[in-house]
PASEBA-1860 file (N, C-alpha, C; in nm, 3 decimals):
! residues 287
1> XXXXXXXX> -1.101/11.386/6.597/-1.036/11.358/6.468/-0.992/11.212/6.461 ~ -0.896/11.102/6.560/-0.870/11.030/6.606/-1.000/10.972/6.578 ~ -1.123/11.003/6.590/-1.218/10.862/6.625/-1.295/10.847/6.444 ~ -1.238/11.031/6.431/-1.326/10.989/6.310/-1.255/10.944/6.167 ~ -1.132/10.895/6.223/-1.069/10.796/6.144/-1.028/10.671/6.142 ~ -1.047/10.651/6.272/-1.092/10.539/6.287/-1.264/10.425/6.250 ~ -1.332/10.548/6.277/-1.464/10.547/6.193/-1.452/10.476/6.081 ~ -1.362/10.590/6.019/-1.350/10.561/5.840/-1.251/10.462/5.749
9> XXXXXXXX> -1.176/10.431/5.892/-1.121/10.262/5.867/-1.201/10.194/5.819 ~ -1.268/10.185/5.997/-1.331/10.065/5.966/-1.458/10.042/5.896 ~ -1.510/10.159/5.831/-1.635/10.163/5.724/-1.550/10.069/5.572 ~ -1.436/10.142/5.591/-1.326/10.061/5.430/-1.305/9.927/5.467 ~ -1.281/9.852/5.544/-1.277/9.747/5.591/-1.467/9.711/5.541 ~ -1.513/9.756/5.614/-1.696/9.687/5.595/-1.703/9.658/5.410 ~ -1.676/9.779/5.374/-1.687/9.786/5.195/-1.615/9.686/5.141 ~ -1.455/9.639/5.208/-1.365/9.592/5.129/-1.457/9.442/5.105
17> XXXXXXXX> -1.479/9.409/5.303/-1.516/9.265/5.287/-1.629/9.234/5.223 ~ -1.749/9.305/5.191/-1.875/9.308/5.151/-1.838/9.291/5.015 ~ -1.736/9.396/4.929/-1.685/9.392/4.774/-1.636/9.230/4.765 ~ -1.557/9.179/4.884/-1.505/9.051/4.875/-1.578/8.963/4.870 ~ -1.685/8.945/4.948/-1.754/8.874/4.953/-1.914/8.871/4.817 ~ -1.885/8.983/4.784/-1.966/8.975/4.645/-1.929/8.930/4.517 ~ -1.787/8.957/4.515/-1.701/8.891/4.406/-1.718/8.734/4.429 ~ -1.672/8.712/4.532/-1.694/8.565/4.590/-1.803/8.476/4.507
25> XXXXXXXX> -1.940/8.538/4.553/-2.013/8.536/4.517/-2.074/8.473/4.368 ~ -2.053/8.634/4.289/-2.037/8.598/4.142/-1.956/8.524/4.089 ~ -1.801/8.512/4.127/-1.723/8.381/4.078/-1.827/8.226/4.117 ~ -1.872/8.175/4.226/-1.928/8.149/4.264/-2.064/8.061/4.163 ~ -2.183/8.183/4.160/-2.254/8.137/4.032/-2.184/8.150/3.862 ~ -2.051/8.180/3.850/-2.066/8.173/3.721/-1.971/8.018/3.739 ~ -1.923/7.984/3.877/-1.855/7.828/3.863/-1.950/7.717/3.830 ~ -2.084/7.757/3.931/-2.155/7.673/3.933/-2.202/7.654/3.783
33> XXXXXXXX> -2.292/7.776/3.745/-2.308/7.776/3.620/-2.230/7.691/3.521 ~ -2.102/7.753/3.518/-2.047/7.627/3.414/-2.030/7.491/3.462 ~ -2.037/7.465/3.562/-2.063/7.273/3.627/-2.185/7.264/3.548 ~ -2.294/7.376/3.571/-2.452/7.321/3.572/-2.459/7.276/3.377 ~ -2.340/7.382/3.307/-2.382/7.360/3.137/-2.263/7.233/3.125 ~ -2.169/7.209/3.231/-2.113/7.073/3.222/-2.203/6.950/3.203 ~ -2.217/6.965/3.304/-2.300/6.882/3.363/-2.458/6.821/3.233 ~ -2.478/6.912/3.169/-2.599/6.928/3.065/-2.536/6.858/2.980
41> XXXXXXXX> -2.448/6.941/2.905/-2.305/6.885/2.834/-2.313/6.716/2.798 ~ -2.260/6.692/2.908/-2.202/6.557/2.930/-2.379/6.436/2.921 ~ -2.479/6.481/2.986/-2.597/6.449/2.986/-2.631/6.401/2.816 ~ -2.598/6.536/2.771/-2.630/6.511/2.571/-2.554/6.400/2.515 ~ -2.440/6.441/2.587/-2.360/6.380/2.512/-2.394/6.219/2.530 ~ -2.410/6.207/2.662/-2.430/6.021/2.703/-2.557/5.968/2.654 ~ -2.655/6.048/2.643/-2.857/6.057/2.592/-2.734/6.009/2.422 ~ -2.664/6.110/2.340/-2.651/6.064/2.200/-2.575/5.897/2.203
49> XXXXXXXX> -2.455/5.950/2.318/-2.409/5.800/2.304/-2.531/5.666/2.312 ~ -2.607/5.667/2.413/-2.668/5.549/2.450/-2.767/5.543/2.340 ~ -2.854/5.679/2.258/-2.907/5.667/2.112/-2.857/5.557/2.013 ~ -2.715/5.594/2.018/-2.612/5.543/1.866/-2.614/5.446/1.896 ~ -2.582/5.369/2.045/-2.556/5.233/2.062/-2.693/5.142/2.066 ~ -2.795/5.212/2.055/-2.946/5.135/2.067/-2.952/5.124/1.933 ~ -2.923/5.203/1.831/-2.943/5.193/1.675/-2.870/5.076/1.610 ~ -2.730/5.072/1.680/-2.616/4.944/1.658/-2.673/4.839/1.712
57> XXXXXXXX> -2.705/4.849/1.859/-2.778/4.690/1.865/-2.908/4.627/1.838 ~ -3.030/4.726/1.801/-3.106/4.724/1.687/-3.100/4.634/1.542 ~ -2.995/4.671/1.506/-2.914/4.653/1.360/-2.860/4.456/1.395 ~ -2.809/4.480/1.516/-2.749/4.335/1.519/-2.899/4.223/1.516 ~ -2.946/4.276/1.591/-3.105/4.202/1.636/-3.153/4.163/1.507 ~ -3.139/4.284/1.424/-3.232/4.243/1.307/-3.148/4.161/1.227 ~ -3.020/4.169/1.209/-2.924/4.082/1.125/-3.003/3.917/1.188 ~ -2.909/3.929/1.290/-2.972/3.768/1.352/-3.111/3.710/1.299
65> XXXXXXXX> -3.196/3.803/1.323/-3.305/3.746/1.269/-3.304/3.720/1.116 ~ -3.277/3.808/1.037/-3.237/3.753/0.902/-3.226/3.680/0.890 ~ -3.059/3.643/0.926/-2.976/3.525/0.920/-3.037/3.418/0.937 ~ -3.101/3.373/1.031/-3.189/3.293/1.107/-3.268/3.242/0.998 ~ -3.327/3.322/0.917/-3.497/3.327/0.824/-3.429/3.269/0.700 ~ -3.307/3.318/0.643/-3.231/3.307/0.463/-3.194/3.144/0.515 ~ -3.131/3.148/0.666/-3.057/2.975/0.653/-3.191/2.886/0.663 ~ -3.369/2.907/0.713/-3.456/2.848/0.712/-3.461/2.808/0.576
73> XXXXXXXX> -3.469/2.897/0.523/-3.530/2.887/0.336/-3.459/2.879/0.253 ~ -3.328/2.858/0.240/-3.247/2.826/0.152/-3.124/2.714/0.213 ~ -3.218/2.614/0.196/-3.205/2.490/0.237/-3.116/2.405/0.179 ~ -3.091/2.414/0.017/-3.039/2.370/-0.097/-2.926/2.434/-0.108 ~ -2.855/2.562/-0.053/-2.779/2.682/-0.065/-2.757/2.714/-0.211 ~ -2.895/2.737/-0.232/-2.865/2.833/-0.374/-2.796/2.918/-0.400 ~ -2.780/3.046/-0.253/-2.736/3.132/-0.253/-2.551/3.125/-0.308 ~ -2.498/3.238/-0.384/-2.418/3.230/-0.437/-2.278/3.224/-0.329
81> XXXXXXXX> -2.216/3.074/-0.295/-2.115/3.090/-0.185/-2.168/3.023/-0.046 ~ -2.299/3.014/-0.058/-2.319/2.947/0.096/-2.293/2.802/0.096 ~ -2.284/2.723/0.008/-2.221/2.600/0.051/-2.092/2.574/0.103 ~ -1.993/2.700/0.076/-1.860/2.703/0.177/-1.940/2.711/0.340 ~ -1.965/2.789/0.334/-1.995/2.850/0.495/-2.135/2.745/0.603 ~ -2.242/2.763/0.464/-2.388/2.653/0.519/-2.437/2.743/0.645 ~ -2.422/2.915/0.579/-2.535/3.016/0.709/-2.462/2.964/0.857 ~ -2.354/2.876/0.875/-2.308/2.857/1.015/-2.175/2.978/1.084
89> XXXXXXXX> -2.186/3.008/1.142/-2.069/3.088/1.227/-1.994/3.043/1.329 ~ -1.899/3.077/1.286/-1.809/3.043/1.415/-1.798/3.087/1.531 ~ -1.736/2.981/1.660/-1.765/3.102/1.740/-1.726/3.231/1.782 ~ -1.806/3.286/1.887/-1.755/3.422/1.886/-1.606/3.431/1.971 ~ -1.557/3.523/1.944/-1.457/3.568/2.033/-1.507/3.644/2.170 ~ -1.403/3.612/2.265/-1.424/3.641/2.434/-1.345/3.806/2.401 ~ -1.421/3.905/2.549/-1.342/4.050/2.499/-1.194/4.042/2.546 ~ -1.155/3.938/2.639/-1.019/3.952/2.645/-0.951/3.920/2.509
97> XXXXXXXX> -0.994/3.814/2.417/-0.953/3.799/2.291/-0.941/3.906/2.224 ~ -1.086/3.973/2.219/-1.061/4.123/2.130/-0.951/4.234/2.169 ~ -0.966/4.234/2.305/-0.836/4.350/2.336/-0.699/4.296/2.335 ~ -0.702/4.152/2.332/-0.524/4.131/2.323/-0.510/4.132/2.202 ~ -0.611/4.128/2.098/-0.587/4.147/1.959/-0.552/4.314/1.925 ~ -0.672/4.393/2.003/-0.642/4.511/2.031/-0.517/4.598/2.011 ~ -0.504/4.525/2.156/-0.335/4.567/2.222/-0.192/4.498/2.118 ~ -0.203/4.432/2.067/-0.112/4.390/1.962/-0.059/4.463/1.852
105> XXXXXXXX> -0.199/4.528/1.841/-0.188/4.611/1.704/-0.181/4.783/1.750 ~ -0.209/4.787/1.836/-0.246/4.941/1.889/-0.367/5.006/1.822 ~ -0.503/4.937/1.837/-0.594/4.989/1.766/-0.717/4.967/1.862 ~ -0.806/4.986/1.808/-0.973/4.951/1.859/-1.051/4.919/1.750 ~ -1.084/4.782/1.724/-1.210/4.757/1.629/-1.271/4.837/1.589 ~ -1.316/4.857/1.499/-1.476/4.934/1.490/-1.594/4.873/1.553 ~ -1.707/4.953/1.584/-1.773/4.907/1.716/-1.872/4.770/1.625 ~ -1.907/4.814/1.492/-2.014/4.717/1.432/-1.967/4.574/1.433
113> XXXXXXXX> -1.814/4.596/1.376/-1.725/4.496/1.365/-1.690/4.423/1.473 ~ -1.656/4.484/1.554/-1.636/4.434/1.746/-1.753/4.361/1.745 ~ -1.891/4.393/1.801/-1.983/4.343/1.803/-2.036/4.262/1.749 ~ -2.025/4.218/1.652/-2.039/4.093/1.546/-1.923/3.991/1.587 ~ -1.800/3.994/1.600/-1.739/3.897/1.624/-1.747/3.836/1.780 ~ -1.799/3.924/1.838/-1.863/3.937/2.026/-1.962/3.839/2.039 ~ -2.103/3.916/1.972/-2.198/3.835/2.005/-2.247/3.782/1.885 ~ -2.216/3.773/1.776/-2.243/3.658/1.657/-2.189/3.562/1.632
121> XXXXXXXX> -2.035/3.608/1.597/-1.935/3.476/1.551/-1.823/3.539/1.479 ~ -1.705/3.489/1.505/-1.593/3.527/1.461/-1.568/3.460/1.297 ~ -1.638/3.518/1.188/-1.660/3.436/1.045/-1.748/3.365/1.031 ~ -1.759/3.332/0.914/-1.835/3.238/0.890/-1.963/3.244/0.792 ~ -2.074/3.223/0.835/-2.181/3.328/0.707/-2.138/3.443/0.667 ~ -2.168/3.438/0.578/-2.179/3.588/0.529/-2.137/3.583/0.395 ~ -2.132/3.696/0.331/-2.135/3.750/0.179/-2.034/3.654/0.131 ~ -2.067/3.603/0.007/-1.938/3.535/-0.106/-1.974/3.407/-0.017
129> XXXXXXXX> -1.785/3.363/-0.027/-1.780/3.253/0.023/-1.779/3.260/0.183 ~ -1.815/3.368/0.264/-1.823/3.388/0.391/-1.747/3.510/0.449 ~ -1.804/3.499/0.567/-1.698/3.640/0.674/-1.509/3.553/0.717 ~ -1.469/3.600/0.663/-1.294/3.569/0.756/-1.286/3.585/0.875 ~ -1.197/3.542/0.944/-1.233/3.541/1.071/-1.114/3.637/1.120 ~ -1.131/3.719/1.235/-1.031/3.825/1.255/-0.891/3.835/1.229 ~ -0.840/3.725/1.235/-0.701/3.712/1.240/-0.692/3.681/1.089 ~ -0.769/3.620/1.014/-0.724/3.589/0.876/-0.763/3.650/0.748
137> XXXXXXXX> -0.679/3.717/0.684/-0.631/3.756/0.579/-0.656/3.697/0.390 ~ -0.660/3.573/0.437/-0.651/3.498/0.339/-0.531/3.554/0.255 ~ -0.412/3.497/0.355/-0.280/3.552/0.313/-0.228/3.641/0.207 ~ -0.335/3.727/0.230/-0.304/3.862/0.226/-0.196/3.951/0.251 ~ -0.137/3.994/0.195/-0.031/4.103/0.295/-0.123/4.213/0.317 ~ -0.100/4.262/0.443/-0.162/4.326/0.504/-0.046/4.369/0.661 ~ -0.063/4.529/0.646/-0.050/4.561/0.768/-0.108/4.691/0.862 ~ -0.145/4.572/0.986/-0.214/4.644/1.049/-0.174/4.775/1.151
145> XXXXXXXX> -0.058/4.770/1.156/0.016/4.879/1.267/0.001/4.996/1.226 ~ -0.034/5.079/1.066/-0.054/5.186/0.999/-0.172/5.203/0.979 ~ -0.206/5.320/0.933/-0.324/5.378/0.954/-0.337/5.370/0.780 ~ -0.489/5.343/0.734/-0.532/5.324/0.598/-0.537/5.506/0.556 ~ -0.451/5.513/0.410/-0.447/5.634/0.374/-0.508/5.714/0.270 ~ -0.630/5.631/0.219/-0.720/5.675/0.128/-0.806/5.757/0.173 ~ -0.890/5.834/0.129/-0.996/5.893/0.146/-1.128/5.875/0.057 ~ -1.274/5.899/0.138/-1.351/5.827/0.042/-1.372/5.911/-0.077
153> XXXXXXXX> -1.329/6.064/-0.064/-1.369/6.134/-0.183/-1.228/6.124/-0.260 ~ -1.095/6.026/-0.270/-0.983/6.049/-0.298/-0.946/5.876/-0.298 ~ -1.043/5.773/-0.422/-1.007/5.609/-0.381/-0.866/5.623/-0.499 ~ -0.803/5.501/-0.485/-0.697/5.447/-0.596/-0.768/5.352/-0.674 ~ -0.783/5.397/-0.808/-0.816/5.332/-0.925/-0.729/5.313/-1.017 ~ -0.610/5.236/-1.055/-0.525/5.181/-1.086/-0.540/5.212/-1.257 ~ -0.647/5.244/-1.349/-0.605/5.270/-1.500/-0.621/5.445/-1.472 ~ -0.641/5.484/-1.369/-0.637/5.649/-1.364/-0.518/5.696/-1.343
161> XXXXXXXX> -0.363/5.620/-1.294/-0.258/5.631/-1.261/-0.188/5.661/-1.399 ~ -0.118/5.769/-1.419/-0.021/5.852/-1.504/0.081/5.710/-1.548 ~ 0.127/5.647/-1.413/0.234/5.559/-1.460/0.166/5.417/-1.543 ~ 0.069/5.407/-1.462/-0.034/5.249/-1.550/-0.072/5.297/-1.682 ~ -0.121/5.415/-1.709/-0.122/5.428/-1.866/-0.002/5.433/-1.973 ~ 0.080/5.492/-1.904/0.251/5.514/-1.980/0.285/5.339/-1.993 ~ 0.271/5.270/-1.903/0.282/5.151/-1.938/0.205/5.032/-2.026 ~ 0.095/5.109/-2.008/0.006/5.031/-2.108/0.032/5.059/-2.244
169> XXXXXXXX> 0.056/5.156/-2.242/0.084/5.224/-2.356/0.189/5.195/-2.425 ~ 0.289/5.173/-2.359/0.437/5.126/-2.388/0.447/4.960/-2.445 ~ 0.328/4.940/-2.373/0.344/4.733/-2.355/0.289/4.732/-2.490 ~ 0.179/4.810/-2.503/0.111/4.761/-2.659/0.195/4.854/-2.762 ~ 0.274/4.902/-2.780/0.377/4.942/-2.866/0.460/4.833/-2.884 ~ 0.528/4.818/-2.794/0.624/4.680/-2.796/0.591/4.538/-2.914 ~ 0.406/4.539/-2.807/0.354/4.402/-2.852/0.337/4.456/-3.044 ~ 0.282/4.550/-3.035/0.260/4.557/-3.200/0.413/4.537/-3.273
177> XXXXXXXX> 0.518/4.591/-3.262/0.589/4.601/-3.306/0.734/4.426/-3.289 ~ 0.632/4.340/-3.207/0.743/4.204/-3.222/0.837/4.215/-3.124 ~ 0.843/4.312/-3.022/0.960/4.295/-2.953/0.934/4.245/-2.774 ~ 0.930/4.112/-2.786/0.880/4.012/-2.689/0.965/4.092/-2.569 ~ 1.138/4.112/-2.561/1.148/4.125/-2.453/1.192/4.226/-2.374 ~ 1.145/4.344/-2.479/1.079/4.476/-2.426/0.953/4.472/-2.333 ~ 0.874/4.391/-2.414/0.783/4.378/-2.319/0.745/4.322/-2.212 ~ 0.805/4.207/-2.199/0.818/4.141/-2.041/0.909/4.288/-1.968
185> XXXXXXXX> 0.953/4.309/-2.021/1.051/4.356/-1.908/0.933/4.499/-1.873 ~ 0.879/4.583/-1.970/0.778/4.676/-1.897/0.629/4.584/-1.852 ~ 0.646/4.480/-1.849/0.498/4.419/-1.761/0.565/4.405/-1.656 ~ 0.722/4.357/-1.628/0.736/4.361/-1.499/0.764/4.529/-1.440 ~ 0.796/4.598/-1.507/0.802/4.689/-1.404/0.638/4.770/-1.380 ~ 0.553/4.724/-1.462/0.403/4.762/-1.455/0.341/4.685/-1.314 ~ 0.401/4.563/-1.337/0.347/4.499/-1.209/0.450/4.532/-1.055 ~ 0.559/4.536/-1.078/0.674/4.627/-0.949/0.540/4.745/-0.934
193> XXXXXXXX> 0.501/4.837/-1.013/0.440/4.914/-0.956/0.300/4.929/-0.858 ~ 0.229/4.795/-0.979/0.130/4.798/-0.895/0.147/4.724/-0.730 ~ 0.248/4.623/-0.712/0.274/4.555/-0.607/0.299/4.702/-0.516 ~ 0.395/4.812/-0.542/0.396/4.898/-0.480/0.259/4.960/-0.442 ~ 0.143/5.013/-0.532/0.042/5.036/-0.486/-0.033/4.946/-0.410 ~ 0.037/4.867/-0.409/-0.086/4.741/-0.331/-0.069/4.745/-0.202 ~ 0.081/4.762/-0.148/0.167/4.746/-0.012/0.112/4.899/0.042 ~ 0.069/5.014/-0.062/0.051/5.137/0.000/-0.092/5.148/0.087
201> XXXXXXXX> -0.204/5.069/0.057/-0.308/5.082/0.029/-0.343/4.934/0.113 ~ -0.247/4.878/0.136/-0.361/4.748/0.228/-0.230/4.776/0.391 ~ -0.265/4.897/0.431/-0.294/4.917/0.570/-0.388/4.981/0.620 ~ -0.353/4.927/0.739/-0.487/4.957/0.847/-0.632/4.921/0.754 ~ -0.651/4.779/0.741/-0.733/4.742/0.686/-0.773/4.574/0.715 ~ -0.878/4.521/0.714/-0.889/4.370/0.732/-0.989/4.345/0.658 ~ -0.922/4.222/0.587/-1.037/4.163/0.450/-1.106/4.070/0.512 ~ -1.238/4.099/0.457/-1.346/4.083/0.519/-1.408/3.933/0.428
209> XXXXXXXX> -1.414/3.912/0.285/-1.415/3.847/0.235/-1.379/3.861/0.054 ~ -1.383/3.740/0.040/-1.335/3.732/-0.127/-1.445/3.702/-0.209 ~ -1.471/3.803/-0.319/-1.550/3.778/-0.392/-1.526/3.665/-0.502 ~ -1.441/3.621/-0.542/-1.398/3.528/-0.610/-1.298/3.640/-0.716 ~ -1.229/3.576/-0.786/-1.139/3.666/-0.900/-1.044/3.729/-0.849 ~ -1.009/3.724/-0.715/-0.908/3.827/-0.629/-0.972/3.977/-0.624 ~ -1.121/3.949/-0.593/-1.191/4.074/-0.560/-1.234/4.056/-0.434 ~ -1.183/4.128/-0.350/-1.223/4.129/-0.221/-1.296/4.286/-0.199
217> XXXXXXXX> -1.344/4.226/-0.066/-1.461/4.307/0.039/-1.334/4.366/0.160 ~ -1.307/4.489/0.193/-1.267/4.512/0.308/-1.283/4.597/0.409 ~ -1.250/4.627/0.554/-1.293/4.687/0.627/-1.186/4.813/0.688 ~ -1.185/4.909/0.677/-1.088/4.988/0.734/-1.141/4.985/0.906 ~ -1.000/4.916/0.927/-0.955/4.940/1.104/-0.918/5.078/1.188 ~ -0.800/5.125/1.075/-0.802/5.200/1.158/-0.730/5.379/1.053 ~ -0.755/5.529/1.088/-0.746/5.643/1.007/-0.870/5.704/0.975 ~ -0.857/5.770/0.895/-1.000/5.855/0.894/-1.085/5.778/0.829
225> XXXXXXXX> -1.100/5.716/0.760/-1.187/5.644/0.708/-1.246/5.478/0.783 ~ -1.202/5.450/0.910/-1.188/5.324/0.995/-1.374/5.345/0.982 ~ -1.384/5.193/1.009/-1.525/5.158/0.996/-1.630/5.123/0.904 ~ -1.561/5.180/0.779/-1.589/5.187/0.633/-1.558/5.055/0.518 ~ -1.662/5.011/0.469/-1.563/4.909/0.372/-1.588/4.936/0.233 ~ -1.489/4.893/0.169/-1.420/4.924/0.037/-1.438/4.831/-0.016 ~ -1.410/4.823/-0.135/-1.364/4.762/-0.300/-1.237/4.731/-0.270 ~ -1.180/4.605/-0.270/-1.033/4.618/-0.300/-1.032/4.489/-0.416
233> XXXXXXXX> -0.962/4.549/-0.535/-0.958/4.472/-0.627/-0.804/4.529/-0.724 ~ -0.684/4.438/-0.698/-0.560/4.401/-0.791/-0.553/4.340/-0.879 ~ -0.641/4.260/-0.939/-0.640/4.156/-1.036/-0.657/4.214/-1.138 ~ -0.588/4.196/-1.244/-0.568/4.243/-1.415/-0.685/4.249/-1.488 ~ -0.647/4.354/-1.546/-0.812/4.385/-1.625/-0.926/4.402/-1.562 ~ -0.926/4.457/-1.403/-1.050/4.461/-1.372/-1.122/4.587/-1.390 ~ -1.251/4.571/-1.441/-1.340/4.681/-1.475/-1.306/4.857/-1.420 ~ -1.268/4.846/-1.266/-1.228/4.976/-1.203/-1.098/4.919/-1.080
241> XXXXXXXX> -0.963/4.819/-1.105/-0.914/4.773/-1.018/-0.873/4.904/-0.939 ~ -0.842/4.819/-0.808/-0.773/4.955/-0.723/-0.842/4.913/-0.571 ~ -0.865/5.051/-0.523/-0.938/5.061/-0.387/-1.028/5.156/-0.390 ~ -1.143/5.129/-0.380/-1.258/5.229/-0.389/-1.349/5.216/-0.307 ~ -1.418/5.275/-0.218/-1.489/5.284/-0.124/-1.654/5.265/-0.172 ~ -1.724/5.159/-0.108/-1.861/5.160/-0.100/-1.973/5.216/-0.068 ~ -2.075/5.255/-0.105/-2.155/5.313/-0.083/-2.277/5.281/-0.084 ~ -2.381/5.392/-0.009/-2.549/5.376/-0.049/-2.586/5.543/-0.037
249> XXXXXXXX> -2.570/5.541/-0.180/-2.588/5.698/-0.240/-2.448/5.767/-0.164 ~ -2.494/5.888/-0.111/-2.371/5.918/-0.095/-2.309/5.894/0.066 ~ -2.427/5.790/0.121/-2.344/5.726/0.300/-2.242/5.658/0.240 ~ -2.161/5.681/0.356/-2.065/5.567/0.339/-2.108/5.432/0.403 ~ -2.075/5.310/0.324/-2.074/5.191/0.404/-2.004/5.147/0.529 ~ -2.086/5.080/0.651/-2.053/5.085/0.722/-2.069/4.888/0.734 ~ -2.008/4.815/0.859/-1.989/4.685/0.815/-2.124/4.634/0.844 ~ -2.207/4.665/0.914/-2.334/4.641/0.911/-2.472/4.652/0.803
257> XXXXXXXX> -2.429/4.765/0.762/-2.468/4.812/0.596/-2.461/4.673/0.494 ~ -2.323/4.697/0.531/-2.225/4.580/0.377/-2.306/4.439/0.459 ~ -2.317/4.398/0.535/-2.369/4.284/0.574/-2.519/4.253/0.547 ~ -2.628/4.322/0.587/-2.732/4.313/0.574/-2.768/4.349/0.453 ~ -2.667/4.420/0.349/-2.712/4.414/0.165/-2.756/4.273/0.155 ~ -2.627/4.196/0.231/-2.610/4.047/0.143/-2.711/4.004/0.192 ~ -2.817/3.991/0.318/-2.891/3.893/0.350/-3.006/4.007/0.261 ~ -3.042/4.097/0.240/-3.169/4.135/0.214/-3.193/4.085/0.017
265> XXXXXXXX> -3.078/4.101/0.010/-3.080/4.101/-0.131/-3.109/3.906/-0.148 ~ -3.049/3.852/-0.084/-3.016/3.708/-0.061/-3.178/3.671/-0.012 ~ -3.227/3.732/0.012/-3.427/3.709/0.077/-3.476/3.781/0.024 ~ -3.414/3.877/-0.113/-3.517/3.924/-0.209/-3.525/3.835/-0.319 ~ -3.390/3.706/-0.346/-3.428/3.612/-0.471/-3.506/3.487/-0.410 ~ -3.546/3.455/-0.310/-3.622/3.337/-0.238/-3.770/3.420/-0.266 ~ -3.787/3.541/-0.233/-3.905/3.620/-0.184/-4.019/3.642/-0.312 ~ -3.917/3.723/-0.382/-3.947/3.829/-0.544/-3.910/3.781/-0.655
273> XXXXXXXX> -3.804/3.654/-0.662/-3.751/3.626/-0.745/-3.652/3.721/-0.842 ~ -3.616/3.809/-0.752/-3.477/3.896/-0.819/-3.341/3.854/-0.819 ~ -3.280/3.847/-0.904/-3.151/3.849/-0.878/-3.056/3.883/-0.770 ~ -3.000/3.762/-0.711/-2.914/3.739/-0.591/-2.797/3.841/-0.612 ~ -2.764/3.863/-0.512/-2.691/4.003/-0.526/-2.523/3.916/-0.530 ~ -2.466/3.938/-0.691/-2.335/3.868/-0.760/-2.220/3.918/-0.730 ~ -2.228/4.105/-0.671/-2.108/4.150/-0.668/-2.166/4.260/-0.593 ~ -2.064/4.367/-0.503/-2.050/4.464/-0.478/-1.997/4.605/-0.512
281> XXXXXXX> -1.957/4.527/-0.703/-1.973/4.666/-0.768/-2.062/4.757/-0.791 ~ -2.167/4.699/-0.782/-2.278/4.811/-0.830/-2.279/4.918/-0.670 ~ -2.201/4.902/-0.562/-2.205/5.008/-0.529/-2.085/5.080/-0.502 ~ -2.030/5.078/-0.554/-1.861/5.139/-0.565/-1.865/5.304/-0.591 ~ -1.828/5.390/-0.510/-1.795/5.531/-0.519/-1.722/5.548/-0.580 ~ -1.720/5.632/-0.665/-1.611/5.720/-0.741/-1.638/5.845/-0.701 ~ -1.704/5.912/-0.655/-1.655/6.055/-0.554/-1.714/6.143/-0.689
END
């Protein structure tokens, strides 16, 4: 009796460790397993990264060459604005420059934008009277520590505002009726307001250039929309003032996009004889 329970110990012992060692086992391949779809994972993921970044430096290659070809042939600077600039760039910025600019602000460039001021030039050619150069504004208020709070299906268009019509409305009552200083006094609080929309709407953002008229080109730094450039236009009476996001159909513009419009369009009036590209309204989203 004695042996034959001892027997039957140690048969439960054989089962336990064999059960143990099979569990083992299966934990085992299903660890590996998930390393092995890690591991795949991370593979896609770096194959898409190193894709995206061959498409971006693609894009720069071909800019350069542009650039290169419009400053050959437009010698005279017909082009509208290149006699400020004369197709020259400044130089580029070093990456310790970019990250102490970085680190100042608590942000990260956008990568198109990074890269252009890296290995092209920090300003200089480009659309209008040229690219600005990182740090400048063209004393602008602007701040960069906040995140830009528009959205592209959601821009600020300044005669769509409840309060800009009540005031318009109010000002030309006034004006019909002779009473001068009723009406200064609602243009200033028309303009208190828009200054308020203006302070709401130029963060996390860097102007990129001026179209002339106080119509600027800009770039969102940093929020959901970072990377993207816009319409920014405050100046009175303008056709759609406000902030409105750019487009090509329904992509959003990206700063490489907005850059190579200007040279293709700018080497379609040397080429085809079309019209030099005057403004960046014609691609303005309204959602």
């Amino acid at each position: 009796m004695r042996n034959w329970f001892i027997i039957s110990l140690n048969a439960l012992f054989v089962n336990y460790n064999c059960l143990m060692l099979l569990i083992c086992k299966t934990k085992l391949r299903q660890y590996a397993c998930k390393i092995s779809k890690h591991a795949e994972s991370r593979t896609r993921g770096n194959n898409l990264y190193f894709r995206i970044w061959g498409i971006i430096l693609a894009k720069l290659e071909r800019i350069k060459a542009k650039l290169n070809k419009l400053k050959n042939i437009d010698v005279n600077f017909e082009v509208f604005g290149s006699k400020t600039h004369k197709y020259s760039l400044n130089p580029v910025l070093t990456e310790n420059e970019i990250v102490s600019f970085e680190k100042k602000h608590n942000l990260t460039i956008p990568e198109e934008y990074r890269l252009f001021i890296r290995e092209m030039g920090n300003g200089g050619a480009g659309p209008f009277y040229g690219l600005l150069p990182l740090e400048d504004n063209e004393d602008q208020i602007v701040d960069l520590d906040s995140d830009f709070h528009l959205a592209f299906e959601k821009p600020l268009i300044l005669e769509n505002l409840e309060k800009f019509k009540e005031y318009d409305e109010k000002i030309e009552a006034a004006f019909q009726s002779g009473k001068m200083d009723e009406e200064q006094a609602l243009w200033d609080l028309k303009e208190s307001m828009i200054e308020k929309e203006y302070l709401a709407a130029a963060k996390g953002i860097k102007f990129l250039c001026h179209e002339g008229c106080c119509m600027f080109n800009i770039l969102v730094m940093r929020g959901k929309e970072k990377g993207t450039v816009w319409w920014f236009d405050f100046s009175e009476g303008g056709s759609f003032s406000g902030v409105v996001p750019l487009s090509l159909g329904e992509k959003k513009m990206t700063f490489f996009d907005w850059y190579e419009i200007w040279l293709d369009n700018s080497l379609e009036y040397f080429e085809n004889k079309n019209a030099a590209l005057s403004s960046y309204a014609k691609f303005v989203y309204f959602g």
